[in-house]
C-alpha positions in Angstrom: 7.6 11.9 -9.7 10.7 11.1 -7.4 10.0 9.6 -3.9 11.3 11.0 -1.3 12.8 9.3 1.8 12.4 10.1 5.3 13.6 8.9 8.2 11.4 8.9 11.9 12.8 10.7 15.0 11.7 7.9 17.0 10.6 4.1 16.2 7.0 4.6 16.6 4.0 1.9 16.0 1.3 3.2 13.7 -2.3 2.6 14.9 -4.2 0.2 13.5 -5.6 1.7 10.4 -8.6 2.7 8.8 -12.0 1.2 9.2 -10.9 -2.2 6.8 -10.8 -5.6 8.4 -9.6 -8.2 5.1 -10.1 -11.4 4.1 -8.3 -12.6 1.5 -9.2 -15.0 -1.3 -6.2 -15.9 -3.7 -7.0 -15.5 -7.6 -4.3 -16.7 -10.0 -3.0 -14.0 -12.1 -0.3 -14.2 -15.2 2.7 -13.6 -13.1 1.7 -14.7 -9.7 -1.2 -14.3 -7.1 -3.4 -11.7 -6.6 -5.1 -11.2 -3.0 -7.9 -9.6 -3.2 -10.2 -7.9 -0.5 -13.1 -10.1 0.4 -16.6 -8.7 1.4 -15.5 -8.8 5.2 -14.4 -5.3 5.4 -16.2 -2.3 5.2 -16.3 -0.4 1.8 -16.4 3.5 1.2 -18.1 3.9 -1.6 -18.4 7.5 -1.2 -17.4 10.4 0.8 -19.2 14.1 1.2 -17.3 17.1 0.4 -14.6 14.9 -1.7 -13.7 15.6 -5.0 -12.7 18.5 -7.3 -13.4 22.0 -5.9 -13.6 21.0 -2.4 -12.8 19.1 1.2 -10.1 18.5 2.7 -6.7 16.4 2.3 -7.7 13.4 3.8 -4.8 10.8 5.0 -6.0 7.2 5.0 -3.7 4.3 6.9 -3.9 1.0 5.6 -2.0 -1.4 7.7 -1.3 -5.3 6.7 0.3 -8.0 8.4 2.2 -9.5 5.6 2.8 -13.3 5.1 5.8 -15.0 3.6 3.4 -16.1 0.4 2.2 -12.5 0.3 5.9 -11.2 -0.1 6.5 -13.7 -2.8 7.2 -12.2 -6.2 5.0 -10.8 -8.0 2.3 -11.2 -5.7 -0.2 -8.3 -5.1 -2.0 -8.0 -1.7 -5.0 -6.1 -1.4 -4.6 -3.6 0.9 -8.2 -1.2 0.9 -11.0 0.3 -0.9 -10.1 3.8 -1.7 -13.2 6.2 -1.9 -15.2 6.9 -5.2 -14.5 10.8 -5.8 -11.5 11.5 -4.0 -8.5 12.7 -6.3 -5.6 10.7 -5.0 -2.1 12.9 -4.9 0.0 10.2 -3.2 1.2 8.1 -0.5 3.2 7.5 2.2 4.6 4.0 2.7 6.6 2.5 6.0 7.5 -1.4 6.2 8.7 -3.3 9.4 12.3 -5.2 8.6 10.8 -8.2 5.7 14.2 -8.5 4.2 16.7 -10.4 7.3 19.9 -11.3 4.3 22.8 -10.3 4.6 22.3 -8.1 1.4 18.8 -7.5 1.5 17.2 -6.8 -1.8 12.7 -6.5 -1.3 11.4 -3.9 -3.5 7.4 -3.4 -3.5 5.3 -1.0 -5.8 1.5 0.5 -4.9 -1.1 -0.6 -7.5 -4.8 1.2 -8.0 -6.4 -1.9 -9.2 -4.5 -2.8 -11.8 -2.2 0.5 -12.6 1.0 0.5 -11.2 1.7 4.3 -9.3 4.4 4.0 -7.4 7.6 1.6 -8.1 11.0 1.2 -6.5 9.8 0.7 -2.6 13.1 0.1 -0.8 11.8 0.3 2.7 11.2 -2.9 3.7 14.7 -4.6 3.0 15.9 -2.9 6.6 12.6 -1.7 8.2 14.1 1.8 8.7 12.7 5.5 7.6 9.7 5.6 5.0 9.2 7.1 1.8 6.2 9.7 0.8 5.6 9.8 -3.3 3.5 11.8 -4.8 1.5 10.8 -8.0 -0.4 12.3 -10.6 -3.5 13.6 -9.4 -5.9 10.5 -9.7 -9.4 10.7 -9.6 -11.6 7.5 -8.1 -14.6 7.4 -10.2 -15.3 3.3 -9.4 -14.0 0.9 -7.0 -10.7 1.0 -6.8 -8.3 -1.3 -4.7 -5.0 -0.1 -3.1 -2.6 -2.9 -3.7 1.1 -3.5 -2.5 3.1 -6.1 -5.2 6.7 -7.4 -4.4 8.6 -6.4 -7.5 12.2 -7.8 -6.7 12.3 -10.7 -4.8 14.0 -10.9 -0.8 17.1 -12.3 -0.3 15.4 -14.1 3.1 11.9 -13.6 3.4 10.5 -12.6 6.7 6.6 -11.9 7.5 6.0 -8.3 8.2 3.5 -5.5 8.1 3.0 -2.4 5.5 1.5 0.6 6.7 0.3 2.6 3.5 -1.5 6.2 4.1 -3.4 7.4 0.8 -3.3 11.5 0.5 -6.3 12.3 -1.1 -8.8 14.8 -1.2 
């Protein structure tokens, strides 16, 4: 599915999202590093009235400060738990400026765990617009971990933050 790209009316600050506070503890992965949620933030295992035949979409910010290391390539940051029995449908992804070169070039994708859903994330070479994609319905039937992974490298790397709403239901 395509991903579409939107641009804000006004430069607005999300609020701090969700109910996730994140540690991180780097594991080495083939290709780079993996930062994974520690067992500092809260976990939703579970959700009434989620799931097929019922409740309502749901839209889930996850906000992260990102780090210079973090925006290295091929590194995947942990951003969340995502709830076991929601049916995921898509996201909507907004990035501050991480890419200050003259001919910026950061592209990210969203992981579940280790399945890559969305590719070609643009946004944070200028820090302008965001982009909703939607995704094949997906249903969360075990822990599953929202990643963001740095696919193409910046030209100049700048710490930033990525503010990543699940759609779900």
């Amino acid at each position: 599915m395509a991903n579409t790209t939107i641009t804000p009316a006004t430069a607005d600050t999300p609020p701090n999202g969700g109910p996730f506070i994140w540690g991180y503890a780097p594991t080495v992965i083939a290709g780079g590093v993996t930062y994974a949620p520690t067992s500092t933030g809260t976990r939703v295992s579970s959700r009434t009235g989620i799931g097929a035949g019922g409740g309502a979409l749901v839209g889930q910010l996850y906000t992260q400060a990102m780090t210079v290391k973090e925006l290295a390539l091929n590194v995947k940051t942990g951003l969340g738990y995502l709830p076991i029995g929601a049916t995921v449908i898509g996201f909507i992804f907004r990035a501050t400026d991480m890419d200050t070169g003259g001919s910026p070039a950061l592209v990210q994708s969203l992981f579940l765990n280790t399945t890559e859903v969305v590719t070609a994330l643009a946004v944070g070479k200028t820090g302008t617009g965001g982009t909703i994609s939607p995704i094949t319905p997906t249903a969360i039937t075990a822990e599953t971990v929202l990643y963001v992974k740095t696919t193409t490298a910046a030209q100049t790397v700048a710490a930033g933050t990525v503010y990543v709403t699940a759609l779900y239901y």
